[in-house]
MARRO-600754 format. One record per atom (N, C-alpha, C, O, CB): residue in three letters; x, y, z. Coordinates in steps of 0.1 Angstrom, whole numbers, plus 5000, padded with zeros to 4 digits. Each point is the difference from the previous one (the first is absolute). Glycine has a CB too. Example, Ala and Ser with C-alpha at 12.3 -4.5 7.8 and 13.67 -1.06 7.14 Angstrom:
ala513249435078ala499150125000ala500950125000ala501050005007ala497149885005ser501550234981ser500950115000ser499250115008ser500550115001ser500749834977
END
This chain:
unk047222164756unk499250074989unk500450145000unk499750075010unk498449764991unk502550234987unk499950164998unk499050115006unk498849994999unk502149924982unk499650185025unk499250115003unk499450064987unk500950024992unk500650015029unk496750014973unk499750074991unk500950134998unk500550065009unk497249824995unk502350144987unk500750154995unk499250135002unk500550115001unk500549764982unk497950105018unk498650075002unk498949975007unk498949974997unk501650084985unk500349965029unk499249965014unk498750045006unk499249935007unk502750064997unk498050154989unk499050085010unk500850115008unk501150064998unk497449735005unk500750215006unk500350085014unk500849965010unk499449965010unk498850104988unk503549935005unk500249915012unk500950105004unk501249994996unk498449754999unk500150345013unk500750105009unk501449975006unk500149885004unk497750175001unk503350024997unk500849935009unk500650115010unk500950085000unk499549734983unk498750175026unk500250175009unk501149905013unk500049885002unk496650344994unk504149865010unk500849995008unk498949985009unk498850025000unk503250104992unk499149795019unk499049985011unk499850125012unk500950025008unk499649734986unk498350315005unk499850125009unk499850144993unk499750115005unk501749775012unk499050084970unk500150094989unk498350054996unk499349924995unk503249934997unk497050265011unk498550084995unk499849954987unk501050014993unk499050215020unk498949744983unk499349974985unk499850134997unk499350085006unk499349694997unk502350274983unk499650144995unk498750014993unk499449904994unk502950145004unk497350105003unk498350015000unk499950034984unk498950024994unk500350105033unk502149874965unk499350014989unk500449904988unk500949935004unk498850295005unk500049774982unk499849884990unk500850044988unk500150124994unk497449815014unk503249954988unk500550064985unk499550084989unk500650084993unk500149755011unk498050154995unk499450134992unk500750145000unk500150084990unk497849805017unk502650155011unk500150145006unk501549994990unk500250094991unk498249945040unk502549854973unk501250015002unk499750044981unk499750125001unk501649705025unk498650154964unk499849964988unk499550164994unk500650064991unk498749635013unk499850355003unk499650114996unk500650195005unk499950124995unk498349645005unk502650175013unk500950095002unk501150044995unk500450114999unk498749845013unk501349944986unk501449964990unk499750074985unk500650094994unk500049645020unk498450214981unk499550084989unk500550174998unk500750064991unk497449765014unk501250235008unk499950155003unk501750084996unk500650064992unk497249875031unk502350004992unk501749985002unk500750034983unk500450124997unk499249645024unk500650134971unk500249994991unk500150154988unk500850064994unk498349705018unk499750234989unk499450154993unk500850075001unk500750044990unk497349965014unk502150075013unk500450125004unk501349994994unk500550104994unk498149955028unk502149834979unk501650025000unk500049984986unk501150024994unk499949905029unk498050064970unk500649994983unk499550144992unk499950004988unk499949705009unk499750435013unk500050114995unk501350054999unk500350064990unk497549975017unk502849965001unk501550075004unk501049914996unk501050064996unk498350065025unk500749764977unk501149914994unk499349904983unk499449894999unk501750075033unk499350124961unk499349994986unk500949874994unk501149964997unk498250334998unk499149655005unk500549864991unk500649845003unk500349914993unk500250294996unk499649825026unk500949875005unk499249955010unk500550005011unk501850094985unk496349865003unk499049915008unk500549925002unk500149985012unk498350074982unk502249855000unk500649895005unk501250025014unk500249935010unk499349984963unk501150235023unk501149985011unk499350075010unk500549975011unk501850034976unk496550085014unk499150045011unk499949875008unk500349985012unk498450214974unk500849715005unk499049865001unk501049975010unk499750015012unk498949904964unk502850055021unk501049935007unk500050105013unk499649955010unk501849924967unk499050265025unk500150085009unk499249995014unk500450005012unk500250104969unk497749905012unk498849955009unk500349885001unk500349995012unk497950134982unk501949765001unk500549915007unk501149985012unk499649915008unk499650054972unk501850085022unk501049995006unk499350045013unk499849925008unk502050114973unk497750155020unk499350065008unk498749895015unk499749995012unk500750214959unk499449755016unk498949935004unk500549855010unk499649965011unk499150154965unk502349845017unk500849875001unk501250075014unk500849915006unk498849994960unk500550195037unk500750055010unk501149935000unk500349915008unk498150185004unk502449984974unk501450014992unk500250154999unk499350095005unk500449684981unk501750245005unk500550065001unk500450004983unk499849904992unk500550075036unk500150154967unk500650044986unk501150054998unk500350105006unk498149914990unk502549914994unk500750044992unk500250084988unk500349914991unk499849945020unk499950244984unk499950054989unk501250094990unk500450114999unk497349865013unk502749924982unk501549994990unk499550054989unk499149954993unk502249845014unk499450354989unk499950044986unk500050145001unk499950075010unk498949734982unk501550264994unk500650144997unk499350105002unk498950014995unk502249914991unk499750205023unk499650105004unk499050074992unk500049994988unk501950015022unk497450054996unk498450084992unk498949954994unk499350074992unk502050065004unk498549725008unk498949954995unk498849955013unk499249905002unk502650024976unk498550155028unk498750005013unk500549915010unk499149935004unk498950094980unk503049965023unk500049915009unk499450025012unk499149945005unk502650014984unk499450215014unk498850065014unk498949995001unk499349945008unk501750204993unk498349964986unk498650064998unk499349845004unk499250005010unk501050234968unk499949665016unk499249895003unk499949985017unk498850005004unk501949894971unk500150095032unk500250025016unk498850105005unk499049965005unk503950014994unk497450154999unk499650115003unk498350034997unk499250065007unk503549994990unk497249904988unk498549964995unk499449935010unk499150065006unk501349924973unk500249835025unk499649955009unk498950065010unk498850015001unk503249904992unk499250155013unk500150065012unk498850125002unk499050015007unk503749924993unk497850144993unk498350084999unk498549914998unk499050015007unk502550174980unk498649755002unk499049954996unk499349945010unk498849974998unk502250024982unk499949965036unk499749955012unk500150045011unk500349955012unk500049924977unk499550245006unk499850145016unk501149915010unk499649955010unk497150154990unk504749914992unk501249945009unk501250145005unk500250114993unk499449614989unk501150265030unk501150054997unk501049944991unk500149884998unk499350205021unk501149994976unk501249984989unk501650085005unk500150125001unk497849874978unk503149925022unk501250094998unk501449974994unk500549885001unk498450205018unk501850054974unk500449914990unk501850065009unk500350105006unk497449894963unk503249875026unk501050005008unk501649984984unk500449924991unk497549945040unk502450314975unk500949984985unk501649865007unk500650045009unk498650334977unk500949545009unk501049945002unk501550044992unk500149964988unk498049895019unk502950215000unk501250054995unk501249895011unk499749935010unk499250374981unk502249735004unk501249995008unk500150035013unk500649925008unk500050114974unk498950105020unk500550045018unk498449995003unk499750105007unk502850104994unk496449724996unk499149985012unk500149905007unk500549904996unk498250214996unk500949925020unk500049895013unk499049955003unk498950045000unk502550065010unk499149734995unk498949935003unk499050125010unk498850024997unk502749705002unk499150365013unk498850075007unk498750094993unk498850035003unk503349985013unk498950034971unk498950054994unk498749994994unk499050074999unk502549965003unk499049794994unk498949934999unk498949945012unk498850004999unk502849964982unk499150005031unk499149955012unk499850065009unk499249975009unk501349864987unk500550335005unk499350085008unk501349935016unk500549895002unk495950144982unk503650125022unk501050005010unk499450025010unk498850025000unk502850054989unk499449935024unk499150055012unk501250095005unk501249975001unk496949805006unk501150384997unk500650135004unk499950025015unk498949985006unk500550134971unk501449925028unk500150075016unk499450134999unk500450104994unk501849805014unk496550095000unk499050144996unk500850065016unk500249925009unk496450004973unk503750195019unk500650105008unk499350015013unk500349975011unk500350164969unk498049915014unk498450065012unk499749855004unk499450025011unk498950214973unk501849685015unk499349885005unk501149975007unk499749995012unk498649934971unk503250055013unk500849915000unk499849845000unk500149905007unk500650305003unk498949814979unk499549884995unk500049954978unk499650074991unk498850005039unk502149834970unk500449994982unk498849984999unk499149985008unk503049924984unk497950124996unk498750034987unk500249914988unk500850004990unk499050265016unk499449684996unk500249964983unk498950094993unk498950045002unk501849675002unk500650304981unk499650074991unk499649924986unk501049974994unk500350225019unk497549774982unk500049934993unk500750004984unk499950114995unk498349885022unk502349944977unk500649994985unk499050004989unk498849995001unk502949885008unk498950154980unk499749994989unk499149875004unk499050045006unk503150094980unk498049745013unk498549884997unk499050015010unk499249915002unk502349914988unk498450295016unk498550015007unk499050034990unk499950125004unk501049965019unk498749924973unk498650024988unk499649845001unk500249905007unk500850324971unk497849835004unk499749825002unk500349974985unk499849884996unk498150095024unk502750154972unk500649984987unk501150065004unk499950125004unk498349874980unk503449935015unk500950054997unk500550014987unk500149904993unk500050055026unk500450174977unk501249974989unk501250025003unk500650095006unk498149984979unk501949815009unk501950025000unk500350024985unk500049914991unk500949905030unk499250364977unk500650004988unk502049944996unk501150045004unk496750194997unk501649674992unk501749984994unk500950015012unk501050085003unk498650054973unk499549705032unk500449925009unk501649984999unk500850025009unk496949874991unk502550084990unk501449954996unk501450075002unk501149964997unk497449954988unk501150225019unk500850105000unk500850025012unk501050084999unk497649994987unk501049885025unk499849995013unk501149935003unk500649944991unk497150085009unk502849985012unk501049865004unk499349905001unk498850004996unk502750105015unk499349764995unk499249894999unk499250065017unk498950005004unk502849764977unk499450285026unk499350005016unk498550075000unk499149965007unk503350075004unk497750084981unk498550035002unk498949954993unk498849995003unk502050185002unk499949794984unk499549924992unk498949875009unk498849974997unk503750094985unk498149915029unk499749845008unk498950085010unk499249945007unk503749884993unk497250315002unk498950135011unk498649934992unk499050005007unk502750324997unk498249644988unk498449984993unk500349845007unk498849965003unk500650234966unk501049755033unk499949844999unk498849915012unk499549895000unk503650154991unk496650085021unk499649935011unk498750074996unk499049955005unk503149995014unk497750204972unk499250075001unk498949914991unk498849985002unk502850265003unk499149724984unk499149924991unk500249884998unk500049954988unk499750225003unk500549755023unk499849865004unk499050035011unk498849965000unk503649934992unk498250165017unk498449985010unk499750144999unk500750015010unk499649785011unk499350334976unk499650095000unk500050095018unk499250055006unk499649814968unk502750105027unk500150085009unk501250065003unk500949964992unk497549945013unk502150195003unk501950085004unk499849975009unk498949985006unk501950214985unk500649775013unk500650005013unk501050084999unk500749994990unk498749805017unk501050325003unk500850105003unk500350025014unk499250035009unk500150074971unk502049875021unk500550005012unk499049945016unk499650055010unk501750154974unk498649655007unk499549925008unk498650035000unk499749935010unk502250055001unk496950084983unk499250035000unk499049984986unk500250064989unk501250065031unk497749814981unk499649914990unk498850134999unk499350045010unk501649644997unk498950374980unk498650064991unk499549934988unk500649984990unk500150225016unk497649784999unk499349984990unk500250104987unk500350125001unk498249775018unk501250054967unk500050114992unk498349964994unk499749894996unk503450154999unk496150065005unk498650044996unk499349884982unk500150004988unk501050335026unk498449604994unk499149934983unk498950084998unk499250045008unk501249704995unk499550284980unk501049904990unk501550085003unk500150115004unk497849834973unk503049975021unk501650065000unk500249864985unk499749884999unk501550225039unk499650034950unk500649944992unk501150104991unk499850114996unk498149735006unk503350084998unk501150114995unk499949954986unk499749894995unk502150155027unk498650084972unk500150004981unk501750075004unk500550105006unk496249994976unk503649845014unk502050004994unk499950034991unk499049934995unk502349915013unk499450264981unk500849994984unk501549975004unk500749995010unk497850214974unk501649795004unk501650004997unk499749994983unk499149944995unk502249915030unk500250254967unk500350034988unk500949894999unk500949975007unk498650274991unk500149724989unk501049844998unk501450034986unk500949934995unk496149865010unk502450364994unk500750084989unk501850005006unk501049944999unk496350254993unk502049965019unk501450075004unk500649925014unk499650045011unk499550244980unk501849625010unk500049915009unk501450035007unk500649925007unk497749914980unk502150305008unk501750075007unk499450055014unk498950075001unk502850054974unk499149855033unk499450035015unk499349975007unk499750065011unk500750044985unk499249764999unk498649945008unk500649845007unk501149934998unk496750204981unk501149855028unk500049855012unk499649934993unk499549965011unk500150105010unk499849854969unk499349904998unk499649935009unk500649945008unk500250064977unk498050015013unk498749915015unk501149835002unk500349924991unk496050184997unk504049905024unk500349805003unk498649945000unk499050055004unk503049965015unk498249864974unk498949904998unk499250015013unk498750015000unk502649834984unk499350155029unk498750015013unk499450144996unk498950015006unk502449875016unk498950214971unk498950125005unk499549974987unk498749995001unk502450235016unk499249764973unk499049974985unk499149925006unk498850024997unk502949964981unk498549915032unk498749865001unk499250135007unk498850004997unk502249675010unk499350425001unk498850095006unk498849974995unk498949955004unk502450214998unk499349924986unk499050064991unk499249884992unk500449904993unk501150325004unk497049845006unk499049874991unk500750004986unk500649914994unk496850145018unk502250084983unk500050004980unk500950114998unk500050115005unk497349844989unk503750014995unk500350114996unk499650064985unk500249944989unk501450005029unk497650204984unk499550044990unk500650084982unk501150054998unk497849945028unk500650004969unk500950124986unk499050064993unk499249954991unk502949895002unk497950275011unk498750124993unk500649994988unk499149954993unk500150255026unk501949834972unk500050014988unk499450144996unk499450085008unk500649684990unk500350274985unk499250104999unk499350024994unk499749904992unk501450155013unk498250054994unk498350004998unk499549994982unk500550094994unk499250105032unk499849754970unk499750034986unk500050214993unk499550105005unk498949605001unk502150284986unk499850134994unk498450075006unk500050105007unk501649814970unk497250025019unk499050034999unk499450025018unk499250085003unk500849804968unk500650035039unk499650055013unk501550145002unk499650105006unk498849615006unk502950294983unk500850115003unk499250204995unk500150125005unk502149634989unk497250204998unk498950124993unk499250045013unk500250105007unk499349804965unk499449985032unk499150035009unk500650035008unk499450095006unk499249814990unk502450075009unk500650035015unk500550174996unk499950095008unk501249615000unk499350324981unk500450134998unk499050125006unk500250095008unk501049794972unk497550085010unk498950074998unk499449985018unk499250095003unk500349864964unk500749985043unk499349975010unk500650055011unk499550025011unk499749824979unk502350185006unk500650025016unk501250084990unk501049965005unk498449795019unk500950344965unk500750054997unk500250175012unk501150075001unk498449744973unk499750225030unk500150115006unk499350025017unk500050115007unk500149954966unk499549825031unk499749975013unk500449885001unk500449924991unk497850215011unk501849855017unk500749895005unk499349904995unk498850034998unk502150075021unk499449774979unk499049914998unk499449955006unk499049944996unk501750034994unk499850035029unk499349925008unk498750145011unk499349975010unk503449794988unk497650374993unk499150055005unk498449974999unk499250015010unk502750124988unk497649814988unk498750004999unk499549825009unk498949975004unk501350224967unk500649775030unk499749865007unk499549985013unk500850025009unk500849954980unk497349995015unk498950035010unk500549825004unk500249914992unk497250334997unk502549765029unk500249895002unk498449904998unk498950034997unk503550095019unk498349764987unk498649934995unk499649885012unk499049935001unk501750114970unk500549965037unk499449935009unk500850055013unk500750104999unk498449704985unk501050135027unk501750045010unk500449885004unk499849894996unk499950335017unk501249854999unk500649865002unk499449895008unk500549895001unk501350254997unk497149885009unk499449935007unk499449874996unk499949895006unk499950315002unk499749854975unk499349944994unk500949924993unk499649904995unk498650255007unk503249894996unk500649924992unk500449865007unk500149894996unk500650324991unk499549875031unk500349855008unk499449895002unk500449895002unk500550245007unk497649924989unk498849924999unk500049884985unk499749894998unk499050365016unk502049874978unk499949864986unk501449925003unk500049884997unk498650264979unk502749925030unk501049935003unk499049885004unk499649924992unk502550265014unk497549835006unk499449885009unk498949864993unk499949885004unk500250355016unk499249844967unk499649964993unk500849894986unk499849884997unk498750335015unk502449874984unk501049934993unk500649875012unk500649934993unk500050324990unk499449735021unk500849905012unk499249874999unk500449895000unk500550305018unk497849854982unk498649915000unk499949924987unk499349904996unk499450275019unk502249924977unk499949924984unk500249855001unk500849975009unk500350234979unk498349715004unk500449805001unk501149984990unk500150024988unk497149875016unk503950055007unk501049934988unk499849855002unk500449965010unk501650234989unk497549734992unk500249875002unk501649904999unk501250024997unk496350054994unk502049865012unk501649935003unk500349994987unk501150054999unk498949795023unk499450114965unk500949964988unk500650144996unk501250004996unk497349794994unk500750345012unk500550124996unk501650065010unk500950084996unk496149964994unk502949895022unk501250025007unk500849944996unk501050064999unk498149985016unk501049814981unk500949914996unk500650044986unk501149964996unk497749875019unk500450244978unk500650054988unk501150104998unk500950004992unk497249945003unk501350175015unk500550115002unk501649925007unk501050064996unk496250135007unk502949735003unk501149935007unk500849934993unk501049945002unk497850055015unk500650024977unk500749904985unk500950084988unk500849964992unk497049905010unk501650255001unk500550124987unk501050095011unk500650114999unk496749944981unk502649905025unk501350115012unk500949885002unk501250045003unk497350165015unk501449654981unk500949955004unk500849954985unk500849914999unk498050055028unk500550114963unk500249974986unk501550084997unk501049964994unk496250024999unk502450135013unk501350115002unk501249985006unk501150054997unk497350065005unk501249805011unk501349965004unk501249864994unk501149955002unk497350195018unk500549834973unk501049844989unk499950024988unk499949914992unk499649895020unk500450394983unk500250034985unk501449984997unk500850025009unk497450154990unk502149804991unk502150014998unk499950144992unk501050054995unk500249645000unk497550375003unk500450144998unk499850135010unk499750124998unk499949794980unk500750025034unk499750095009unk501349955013unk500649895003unk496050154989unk503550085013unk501249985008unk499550025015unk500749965010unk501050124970unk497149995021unk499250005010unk498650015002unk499550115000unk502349955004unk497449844998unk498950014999unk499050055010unk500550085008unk500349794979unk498050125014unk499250095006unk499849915013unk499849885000unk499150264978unk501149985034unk499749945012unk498849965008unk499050074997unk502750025002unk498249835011unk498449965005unk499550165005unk498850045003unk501749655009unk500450384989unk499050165002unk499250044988unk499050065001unk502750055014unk499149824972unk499550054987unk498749934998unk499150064994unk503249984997unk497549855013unk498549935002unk499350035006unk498850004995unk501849865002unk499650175011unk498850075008unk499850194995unk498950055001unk501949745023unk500050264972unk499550094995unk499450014987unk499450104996unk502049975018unk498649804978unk499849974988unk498149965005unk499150034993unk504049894994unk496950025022unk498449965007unk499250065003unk498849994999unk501949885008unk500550275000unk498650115004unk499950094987unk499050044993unk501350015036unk500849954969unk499450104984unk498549934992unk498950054996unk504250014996unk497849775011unk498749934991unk498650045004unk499050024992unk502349785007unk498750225014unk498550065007unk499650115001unk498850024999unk501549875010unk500550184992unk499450174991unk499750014988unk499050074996unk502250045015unk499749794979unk499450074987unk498749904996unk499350034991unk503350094999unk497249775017unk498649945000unk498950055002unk498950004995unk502049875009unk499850245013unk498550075004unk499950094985unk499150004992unk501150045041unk501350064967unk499150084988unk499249994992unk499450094995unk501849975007unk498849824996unk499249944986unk498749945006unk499149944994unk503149994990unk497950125032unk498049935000unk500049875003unk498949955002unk500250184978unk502249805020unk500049825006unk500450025015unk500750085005unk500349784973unk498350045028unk500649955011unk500649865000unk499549905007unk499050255003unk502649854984unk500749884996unk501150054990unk500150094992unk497949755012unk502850054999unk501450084990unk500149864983unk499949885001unk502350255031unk498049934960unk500049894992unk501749964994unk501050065004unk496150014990unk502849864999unk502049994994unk500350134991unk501150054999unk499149644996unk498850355000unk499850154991unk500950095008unk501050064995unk496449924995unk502250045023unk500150085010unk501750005003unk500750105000unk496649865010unk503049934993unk501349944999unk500950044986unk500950075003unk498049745011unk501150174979unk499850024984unk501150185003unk501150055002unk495549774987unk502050205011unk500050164994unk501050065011unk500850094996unk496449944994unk502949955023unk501250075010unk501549915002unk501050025007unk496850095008unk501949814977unk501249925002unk501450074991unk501049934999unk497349845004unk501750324992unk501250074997unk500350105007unk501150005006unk498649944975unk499350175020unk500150145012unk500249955012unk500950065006unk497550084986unk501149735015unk500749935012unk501149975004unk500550035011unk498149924985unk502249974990unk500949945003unk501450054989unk501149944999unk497049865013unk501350314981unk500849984989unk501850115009unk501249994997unk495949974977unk502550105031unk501350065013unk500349945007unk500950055007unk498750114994unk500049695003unk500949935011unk500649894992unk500149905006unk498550155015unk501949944967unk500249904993unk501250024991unk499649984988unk498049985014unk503850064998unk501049994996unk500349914987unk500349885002unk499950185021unk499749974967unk500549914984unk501649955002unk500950065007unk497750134973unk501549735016unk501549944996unk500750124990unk499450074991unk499849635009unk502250285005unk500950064984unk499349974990unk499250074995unk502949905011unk498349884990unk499549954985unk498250055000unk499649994988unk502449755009unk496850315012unk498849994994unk500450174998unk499450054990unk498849705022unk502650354995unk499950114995unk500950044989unk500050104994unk499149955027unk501649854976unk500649994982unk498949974991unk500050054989unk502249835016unk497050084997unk499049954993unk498850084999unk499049964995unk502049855009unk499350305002unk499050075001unk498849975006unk499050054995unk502049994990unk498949865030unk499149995002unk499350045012unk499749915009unk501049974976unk499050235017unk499550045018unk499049885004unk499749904994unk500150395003unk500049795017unk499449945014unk498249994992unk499149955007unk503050235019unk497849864962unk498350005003unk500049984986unk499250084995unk499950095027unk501749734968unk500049914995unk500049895003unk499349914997unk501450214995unk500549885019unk499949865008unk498949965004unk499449904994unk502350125014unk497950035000unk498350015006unk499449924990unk499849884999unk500050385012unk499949884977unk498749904992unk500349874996unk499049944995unk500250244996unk501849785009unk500349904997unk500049885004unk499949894994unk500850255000unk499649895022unk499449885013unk498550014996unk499449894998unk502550155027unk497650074974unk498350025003unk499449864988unk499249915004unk500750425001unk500849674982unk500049934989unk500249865004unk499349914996unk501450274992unk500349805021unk500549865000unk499249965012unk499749884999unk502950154992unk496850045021unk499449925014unk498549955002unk499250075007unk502550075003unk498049754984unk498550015000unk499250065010unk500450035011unk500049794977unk498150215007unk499150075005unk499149965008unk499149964993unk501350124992unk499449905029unk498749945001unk499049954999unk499550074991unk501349995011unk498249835001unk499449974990unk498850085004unk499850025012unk501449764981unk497650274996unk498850085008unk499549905007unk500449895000unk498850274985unk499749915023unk498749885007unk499249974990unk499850064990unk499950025032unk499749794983unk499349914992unk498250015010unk499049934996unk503949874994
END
């Protein structure tokens, strides 16, 4: 017999793992907050906030593809304030080195003894501006950082500080001189995002609001990081029932026996498609994930690990066409009765 869709309360804390002291209400209402702060300074794009706090929460990682000057940083950097976080932003060119990113170890003189000196991803918001630019070798310096969230340098393994989440861009415009991400470092990444640009009518407000001051000066944090690790721990506790797992397993393995897809999405892609499912449930005040939940991240999930055929990009058809399209074709769960 099916697991209900809407169970209730059924925790799933690790074993040894502390019962966090606070309740989705907190998580629901923080997030709220959250929300706010970053949609003073990033005019008009709640939804891609929405997705951002999700990821955050879901302890993922971001992608964000699309044309210079429509907020890619500032959203990072909003975050990051908004959550009494460190933040640091890491320009990616041609001649930087993986050390720069993970940090070296120096022969200090007075001690006689090396030093490690930490890199660019010690914060707990990184930015890689215009990832792509980069070789592939350093390119691969993020790979251990944002799989287990830690460096090793010269044999010497460092924690890196939670929350830890990297925001990558890359311009999909000017593409002379750049690396294109390999499919292993795209599955990294939970979602990849596209701010787009802002309607005329939020481009005005933004004028009138931050035309002559910084924008992220008036931005007062609203919670830190302590508290965010606390709703991390909370999101984890979210209920996925088995039919909602088996679905979600179904629409990823839909991907891999599309004939308009040449590579489909991997079992990392499922599971990041599950915790997203669970953050953006908490946001909404459930403790349970529904097929909606599924639904709604199943393109930002998977729509970058997913390769079109020649003939589907003759046809004009991207990665998040395809999508809606499995979404169309894979039945739904059935509710509880």
């Amino acid at each position: 017999m099916p697991e209900p869709l809407n169970p209730g309360h059924h925790p799933q804390q690790a074993p040894g793992e502390a019962v966090p002291e606070l309740a989705l209400g907190d998580l629901a209402d923080t997030a709220a907050r959250i929300q706010a702060a970053i949609g003073s300074v990033v005019e008009g794009k709640p939804e891609v906030i929405k997705l951002a706090l999700t990821v955050l929460l879901a302890e993922g990682h971001i992608l964000i593809e699309d044309v210079p000057g429509v907020g890619k940083t500032m959203l990072a950097k909003s975050v990051a304030r908004a959550i009494d976080c460190t933040v640091r932003r890491i320009q990616f060119t041609p001649d930087l080195m993986p050390s720069d990113v993970t940090g070296v170890s120096v022969f200090n003189q007075s001690t006689r003894e090396f030093e490690f000196k930490p890199g660019g991803v010690f914060a707990n918001i990184v930015v890689g501006d215009e990832i792509n630019r980069a070789s592939p070798k350093t390119q691969s310096a993020l790979l251990e950082c944002m799989e287990e969230r830690q460096v090793t340098v010269d044999g010497t393994t460092y924690q890196l500080e939670a929350p830890f989440m990297v925001v990558a861009t890359q311009n999909p415009i000017e593409m002379e001189g750049t690396y294109p991400l390999p499919e292993a470092q795209r599955d990294r990444f939970m979602m990849r995002l596209s701010m787009g640009y802002p309607s005329p009518r939020d481009e005005i407000e933004m004028i009138d609001t931050h035309g002559s001051t910084s924008a992220l000066d008036p931005l007062e944090p609203v919670t830190d990081a302590a508290h965010v690790h606390k709703l991390v721990r909370l999101v984890r506790g979210v209920y996925v029932a088995d039919p909602i797992k088996e679905y979600a397993v179904a629409l990823t393995t839909a991907t891999r026996t599309s004939p308009d897809l040449r590579l489909g999405a991997s079992p990392r892609a499922t599971l990041h498609l599950i915790r997203a499912a669970k953050a953006w449930a908490g946001l909404e005040g459930r403790e349970y994930v529904l097929p909606d939940d599924i639904q709604a991240l199943a393109a930002p999930v998977l729509g970058h690990r997913l390769l079109p055929t020649a003939e589907a990009q003759i046809g004009r058809r991207d990665a998040g066409s395809i999508v809606a399209d499995l979404i169309q074709r894979i039945p739904q769960p059935e509710p509880a009765r």
